[in-house]
C-alpha positions in Angstrom: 58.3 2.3 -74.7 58.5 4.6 -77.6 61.5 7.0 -78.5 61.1 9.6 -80.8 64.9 10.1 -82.4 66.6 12.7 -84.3 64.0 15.3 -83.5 65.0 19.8 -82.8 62.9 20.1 -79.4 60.8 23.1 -77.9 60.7 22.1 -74.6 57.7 24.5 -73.7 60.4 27.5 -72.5 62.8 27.5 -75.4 64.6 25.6 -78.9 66.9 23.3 -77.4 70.1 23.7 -79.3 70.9 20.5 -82.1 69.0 17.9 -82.0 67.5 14.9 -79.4 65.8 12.0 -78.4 62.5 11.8 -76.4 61.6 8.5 -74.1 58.2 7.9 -73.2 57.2 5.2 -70.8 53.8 4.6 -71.6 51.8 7.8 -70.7 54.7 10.0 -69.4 58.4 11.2 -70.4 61.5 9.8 -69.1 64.0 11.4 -70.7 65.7 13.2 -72.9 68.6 12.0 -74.5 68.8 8.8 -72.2 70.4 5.4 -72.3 67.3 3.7 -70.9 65.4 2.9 -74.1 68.9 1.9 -76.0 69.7 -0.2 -73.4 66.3 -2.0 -72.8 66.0 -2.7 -76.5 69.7 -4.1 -77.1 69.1 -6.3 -73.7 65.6 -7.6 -75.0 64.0 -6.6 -71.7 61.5 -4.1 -73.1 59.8 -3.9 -76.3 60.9 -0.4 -77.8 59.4 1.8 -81.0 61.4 4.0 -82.6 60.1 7.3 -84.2 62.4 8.9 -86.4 61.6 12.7 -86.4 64.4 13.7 -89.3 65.2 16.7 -87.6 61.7 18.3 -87.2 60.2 19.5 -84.3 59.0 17.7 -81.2 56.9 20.2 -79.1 54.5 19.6 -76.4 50.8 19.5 -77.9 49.0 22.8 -77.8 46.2 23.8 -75.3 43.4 26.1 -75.6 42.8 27.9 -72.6 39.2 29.4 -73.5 37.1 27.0 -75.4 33.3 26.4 -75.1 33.2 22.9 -77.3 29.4 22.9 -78.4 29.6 27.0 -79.7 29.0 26.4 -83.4 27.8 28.1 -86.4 26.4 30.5 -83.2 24.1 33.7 -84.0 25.2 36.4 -81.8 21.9 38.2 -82.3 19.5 35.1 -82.3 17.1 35.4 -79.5 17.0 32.2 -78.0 19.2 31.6 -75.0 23.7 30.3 -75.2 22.6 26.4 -75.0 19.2 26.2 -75.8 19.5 27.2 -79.8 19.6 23.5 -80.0 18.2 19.9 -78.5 21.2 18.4 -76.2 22.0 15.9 -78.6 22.9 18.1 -81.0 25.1 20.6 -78.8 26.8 17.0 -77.3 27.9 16.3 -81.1 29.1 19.3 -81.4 31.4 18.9 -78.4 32.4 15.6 -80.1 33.3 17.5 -83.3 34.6 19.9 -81.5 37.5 17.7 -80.2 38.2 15.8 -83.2 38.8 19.2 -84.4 41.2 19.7 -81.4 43.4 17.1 -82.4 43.7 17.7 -86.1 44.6 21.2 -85.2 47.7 19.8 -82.5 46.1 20.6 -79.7 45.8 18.1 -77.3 44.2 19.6 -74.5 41.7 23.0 -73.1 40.4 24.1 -70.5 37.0 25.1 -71.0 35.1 28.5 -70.7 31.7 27.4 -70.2 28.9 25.4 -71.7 25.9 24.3 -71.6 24.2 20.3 -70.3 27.8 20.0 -68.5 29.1 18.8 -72.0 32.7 19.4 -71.2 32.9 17.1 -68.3 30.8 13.9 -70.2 33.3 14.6 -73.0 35.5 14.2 -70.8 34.4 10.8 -69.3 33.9 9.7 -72.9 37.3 10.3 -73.8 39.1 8.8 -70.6 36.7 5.6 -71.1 38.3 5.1 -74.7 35.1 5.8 -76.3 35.6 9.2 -78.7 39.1 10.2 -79.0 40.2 13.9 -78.0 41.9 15.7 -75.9 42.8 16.3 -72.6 40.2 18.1 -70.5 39.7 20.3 -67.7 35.9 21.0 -67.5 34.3 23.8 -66.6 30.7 24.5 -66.3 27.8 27.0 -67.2 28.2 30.7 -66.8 26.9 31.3 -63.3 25.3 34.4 -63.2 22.7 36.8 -61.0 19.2 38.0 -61.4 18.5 40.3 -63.7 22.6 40.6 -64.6 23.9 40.9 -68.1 22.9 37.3 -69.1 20.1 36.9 -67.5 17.2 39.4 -69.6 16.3 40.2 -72.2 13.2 38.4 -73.1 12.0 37.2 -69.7 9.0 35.9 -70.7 10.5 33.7 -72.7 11.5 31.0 -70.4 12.9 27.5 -70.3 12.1 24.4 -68.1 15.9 23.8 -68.2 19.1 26.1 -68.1 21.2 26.5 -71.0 24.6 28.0 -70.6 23.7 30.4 -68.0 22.4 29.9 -65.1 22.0 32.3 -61.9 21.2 32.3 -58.3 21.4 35.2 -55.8 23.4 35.7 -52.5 26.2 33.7 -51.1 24.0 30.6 -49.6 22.2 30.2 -52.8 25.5 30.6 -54.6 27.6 28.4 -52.6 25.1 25.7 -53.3 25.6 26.5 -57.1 28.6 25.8 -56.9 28.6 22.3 -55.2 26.6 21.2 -58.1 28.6 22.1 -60.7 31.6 21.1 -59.5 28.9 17.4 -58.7 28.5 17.2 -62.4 32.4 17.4 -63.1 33.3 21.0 -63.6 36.7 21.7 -62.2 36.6 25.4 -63.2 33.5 27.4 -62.6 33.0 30.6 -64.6 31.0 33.8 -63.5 30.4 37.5 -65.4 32.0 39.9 -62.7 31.3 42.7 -65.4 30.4 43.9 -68.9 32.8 44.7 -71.7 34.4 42.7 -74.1 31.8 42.9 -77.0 28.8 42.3 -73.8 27.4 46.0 -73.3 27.3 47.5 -70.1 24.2 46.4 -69.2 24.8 46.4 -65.4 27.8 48.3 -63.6 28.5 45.1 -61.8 26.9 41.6 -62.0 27.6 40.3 -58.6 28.2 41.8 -55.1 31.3 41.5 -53.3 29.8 39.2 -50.4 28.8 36.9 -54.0 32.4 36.5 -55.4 33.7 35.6 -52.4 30.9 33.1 -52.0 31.8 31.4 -55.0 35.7 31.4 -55.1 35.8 30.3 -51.3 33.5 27.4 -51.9 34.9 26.6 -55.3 38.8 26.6 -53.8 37.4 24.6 -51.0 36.2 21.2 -53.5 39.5 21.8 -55.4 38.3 24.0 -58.4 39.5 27.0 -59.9 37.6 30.1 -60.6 37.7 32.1 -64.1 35.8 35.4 -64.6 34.6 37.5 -67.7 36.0 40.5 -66.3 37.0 43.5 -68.4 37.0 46.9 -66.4 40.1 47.3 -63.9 37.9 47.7 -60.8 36.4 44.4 -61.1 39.5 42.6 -61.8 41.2 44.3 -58.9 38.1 42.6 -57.0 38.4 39.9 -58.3 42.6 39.3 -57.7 42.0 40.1 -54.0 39.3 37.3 -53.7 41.5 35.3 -55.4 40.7 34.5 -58.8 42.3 32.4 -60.9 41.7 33.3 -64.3 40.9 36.5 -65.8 39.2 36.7 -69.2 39.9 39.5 -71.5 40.3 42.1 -69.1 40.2 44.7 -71.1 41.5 47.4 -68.9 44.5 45.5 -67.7 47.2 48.1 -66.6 50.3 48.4 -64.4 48.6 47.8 -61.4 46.8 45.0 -62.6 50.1 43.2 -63.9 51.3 43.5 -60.1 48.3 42.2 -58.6 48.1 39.3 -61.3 51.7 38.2 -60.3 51.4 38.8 -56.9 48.2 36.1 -56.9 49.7 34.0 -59.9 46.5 34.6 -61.5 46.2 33.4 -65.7 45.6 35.6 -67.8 43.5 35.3 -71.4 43.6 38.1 -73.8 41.3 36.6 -76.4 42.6 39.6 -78.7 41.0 37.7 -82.1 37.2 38.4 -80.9 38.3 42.0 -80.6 39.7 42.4 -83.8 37.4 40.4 -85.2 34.5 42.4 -84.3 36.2 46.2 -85.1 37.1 45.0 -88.6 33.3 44.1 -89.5 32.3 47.2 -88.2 30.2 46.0 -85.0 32.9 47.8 -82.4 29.9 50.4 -81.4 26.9 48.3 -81.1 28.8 45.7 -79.4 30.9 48.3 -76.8 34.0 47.6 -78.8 36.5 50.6 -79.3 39.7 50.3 -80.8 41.3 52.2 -78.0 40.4 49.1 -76.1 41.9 47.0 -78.6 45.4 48.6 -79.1 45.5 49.4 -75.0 45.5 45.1 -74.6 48.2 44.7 -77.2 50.1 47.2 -75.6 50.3 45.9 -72.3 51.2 42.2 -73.5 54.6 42.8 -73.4 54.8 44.4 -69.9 52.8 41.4 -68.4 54.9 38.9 -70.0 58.0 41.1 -68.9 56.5 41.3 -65.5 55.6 37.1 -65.3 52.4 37.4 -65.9 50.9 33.7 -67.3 49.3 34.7 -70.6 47.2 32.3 -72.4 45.9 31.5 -75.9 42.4 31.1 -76.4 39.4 32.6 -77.7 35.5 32.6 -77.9 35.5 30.2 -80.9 32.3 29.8 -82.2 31.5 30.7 -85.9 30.1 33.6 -85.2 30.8 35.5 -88.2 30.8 33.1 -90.7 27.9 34.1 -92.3 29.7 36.9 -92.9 33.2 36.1 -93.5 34.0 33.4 -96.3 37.1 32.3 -93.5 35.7 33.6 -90.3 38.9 33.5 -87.9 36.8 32.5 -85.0 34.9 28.9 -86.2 36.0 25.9 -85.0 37.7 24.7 -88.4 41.2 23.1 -88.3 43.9 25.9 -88.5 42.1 28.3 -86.8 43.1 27.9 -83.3 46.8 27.9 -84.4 46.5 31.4 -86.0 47.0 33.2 -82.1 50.6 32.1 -82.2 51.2 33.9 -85.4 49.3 37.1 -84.6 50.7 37.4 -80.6 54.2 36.7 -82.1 54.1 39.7 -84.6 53.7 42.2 -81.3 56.5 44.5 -80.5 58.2 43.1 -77.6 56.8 39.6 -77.5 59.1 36.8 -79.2 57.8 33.8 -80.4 59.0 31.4 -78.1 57.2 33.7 -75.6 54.0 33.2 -77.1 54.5 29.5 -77.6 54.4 29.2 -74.1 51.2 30.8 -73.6 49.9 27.7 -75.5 52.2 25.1 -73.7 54.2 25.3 -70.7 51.8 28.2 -68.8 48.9 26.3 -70.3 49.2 23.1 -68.7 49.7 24.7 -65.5 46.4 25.7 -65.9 45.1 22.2 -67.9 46.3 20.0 -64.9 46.6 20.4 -61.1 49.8 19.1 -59.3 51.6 16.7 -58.8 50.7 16.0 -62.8 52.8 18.2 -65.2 51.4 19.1 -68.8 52.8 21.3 -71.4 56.6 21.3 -71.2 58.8 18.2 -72.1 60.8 16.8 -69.1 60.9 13.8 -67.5 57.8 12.7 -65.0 55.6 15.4 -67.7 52.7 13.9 -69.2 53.4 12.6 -73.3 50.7 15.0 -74.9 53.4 15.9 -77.7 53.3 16.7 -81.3 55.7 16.7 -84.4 55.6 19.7 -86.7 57.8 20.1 -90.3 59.4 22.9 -89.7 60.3 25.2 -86.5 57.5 27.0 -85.3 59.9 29.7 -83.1 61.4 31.0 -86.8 57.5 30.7 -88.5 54.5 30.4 -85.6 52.2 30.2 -88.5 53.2 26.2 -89.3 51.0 26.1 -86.5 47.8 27.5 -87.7 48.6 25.3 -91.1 48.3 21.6 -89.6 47.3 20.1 -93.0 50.5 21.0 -94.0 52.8 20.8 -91.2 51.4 18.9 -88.5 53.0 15.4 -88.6 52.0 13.2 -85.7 50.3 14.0 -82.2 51.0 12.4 -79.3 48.3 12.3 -76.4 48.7 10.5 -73.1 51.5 8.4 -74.6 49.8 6.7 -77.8 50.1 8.1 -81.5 46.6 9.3 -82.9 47.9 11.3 -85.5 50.3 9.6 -87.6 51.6 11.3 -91.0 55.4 10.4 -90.8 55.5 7.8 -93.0 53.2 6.3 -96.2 50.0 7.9 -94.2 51.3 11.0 -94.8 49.4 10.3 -97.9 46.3 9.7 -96.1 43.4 12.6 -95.9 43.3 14.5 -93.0 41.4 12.5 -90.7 42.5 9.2 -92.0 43.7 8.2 -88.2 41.4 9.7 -86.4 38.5 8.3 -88.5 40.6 4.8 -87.8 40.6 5.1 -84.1 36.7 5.9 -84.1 35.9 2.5 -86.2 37.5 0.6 -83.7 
């Protein structure tokens, strides 16, 4: 039993006023301010660690909600194919990295957006045997895609014995059958490119028929998964809601209606604003379909769809893909640079801070983890994926994209990987993680 004492709480919604105790019985919170733990220690019926948070903040560990774990150091205009730029091997290590990065950064759990040798689900069975430590997984698959459709050109002579991130089939049997096998091979969220937009040029005006989407979110709800779509012009979304849809990515031309529709179906919602950005202030925004009337229309309607009830996310296509020409390009996978949404979303008129941290929390987790299991909030019965931050990220979100700095312990699944409250503190970053990995 541990109890973290003396600590200000976000509970995934809010700042609790003062300050609190957490319980955690092994992998899962009991409660706040309780007796139990006081009382098992002082009776000697349970062995009981105390973590004394001296008033910082105890928060539930942060989740990415778009995240492809082997992008790295990736050339947007190379000509080999997402996932075949390098051997297996190589792209599995960077999934590896890719978590350790994670956890330095406080986040102890994504959902992922695609990639390529079904990486996310064997990091996934890595990490829940205890052999590489990271975070808490829900895996999705390769892009599934259609003949000829945006991802599937260009040089077409230029082929591969095996698929790399994208792979296609055509009509709803062949589809349907796609499905199966990802979802074989561990993916519990499958991801399809219902349209251009989003820095992908309108190539096609659609990528798949109606009779297709249905195909693959009726067969993909049927074994349990959840469907996510790269989806950016309103027509297709509105498509895509009424098949029912889980996730939309970057939907570009979100509007009124779309709000509606997306909390009438409960669908998620992921901005991914910082590839936008990213891309009009290095001057690609034409040759990559990018307008800043695009840009400024998203940031605009944040507010309305978190008025609305809307479940935003954080997350973005992290990848390194301009750090050849950035000296701090916002979108590699370095620590800090994950944290740096909660800064940027919070600094929007009419979105508050503890709004935003609950994009990367308590709305996150409803996404991460499927019921009865609760992620993202801190309650009792919620799973302990926590962390411990100096200072109070709802007066300065940017502690969050500073972990060296601020980030004192994370919690995942009940056990402390990340321990800097006392004489490790001293210890380089990576000290614990670089422990746990020896053993």
């Amino acid at each position: 039993m541990l109890v973290i004492n003396n600590a200000q709480v976000f509970d995934g919604r809010r700042l609790l006023p003062g300050r609190h105790d957490v319980t955690l019985d092994g992998n899962t919170i009991t409660a706040i301010d309780g007796a139990s733990a006081v009382a098992s220690a002082a009776s000697g019926a349970r062995a009981v660690e105390v973590v004394d948070a001296a008033g910082m903040t105890l928060m539930p560990g942060l989740i990415s909600s778009h995240l492809h774990s082997d992008f790295y150091k990736f050339n947007i205009a190379d000509s080999d194919r997402l996932g075949k730029e390098r051997p297996p091997g190589v792209l599995m290590a960077i999934g590896v990295r890719t978590c350790r990065v994670l956890l330095e950064s406080g986040f102890t759990g994504f959902s992922g957006a695609s990639c390529s040798n079904d990486i996310d689900a064997q990091l996934k069975m890595a990490i829940d045997e205890g052999i590489i430590p990271g975070p808490r997984i829900r895996p999705c698959g390769h892009h599934i895609g259609t003949t000829g459709d945006m991802n599937n050109g260009g040089r077409w002579w230029k082929a591969y014995l095996t698929p790399g991130t994208d792979v296609c089939a055509d009509g709803p049997d062949a589809l349907r059958t796609l499905v199966r096998q990802e979802i074989s091979h561990g993916a519990e969220t499958i991801k399809i490119f219902a349209s251009a937009g989003h820095g992908q040029p309108n190539r096609t005006v659609r990528n798949m028929s109606r009779s297709e989407i249905s195909s693959i979110i009726s067969t993909a709800h049927e074994r349990g998964a959840k469907v996510r779509a790269h989806v950016a012009d309103k027509a297709m979304i509105m498509e895509c809601l009424e098949l029912g849809l889980d996730v939309v990515d970057h939907g570009d031309e979100v509007d009124d209606e779309v709000i509606a529709a997306m909390v009438e179906t409960g669908a998620f919602w992921v901005p991914s604003l910082i590839f936008l950005r990213s891309v009009l202030e290095l001057g690609y925004g034409d040759s990559m379909g990018v307008r800043r009337e695009q840009y400024d229309h998203v940031r605009a309607m944040l507010p309305a769809a978190q008025a609305a009830g809307v479940r935003i996310l954080i997350g973005d296509d992290y990848s390194g893909v301009f750090r050849d020409l950035l000296d701090d390009d916002p979108l590699d996978h370095q620590v800090g640079n994950y944290g740096r949404e909660f800064a940027y979303y919070s600094q929007i008129d009419g979105l508050a801070p503890e709004d935003v941290l609950s994009w990367g929390t308590l709305n996150a987790g409803q996404l991460l983890v499927d019921p009865p299991a609760r992620v993202g909030l801190i309650e009792p019965g919620a799973l302990a994926d926590l962390i411990i931050v100096d200072g109070n990220p709802v007066d300065d979100p940017s502690l969050l994209a500073r972990p060296n700095e601020s980030l004192r312990a994370v919690i995942r699944d009940g056990v402390l990987v990340i321990d800097r409250l006392g004489d490790s503190a001293a210890d380089p970053p990576g000290a614990e993680l670089d422990s746990l990995l020896a053993r």
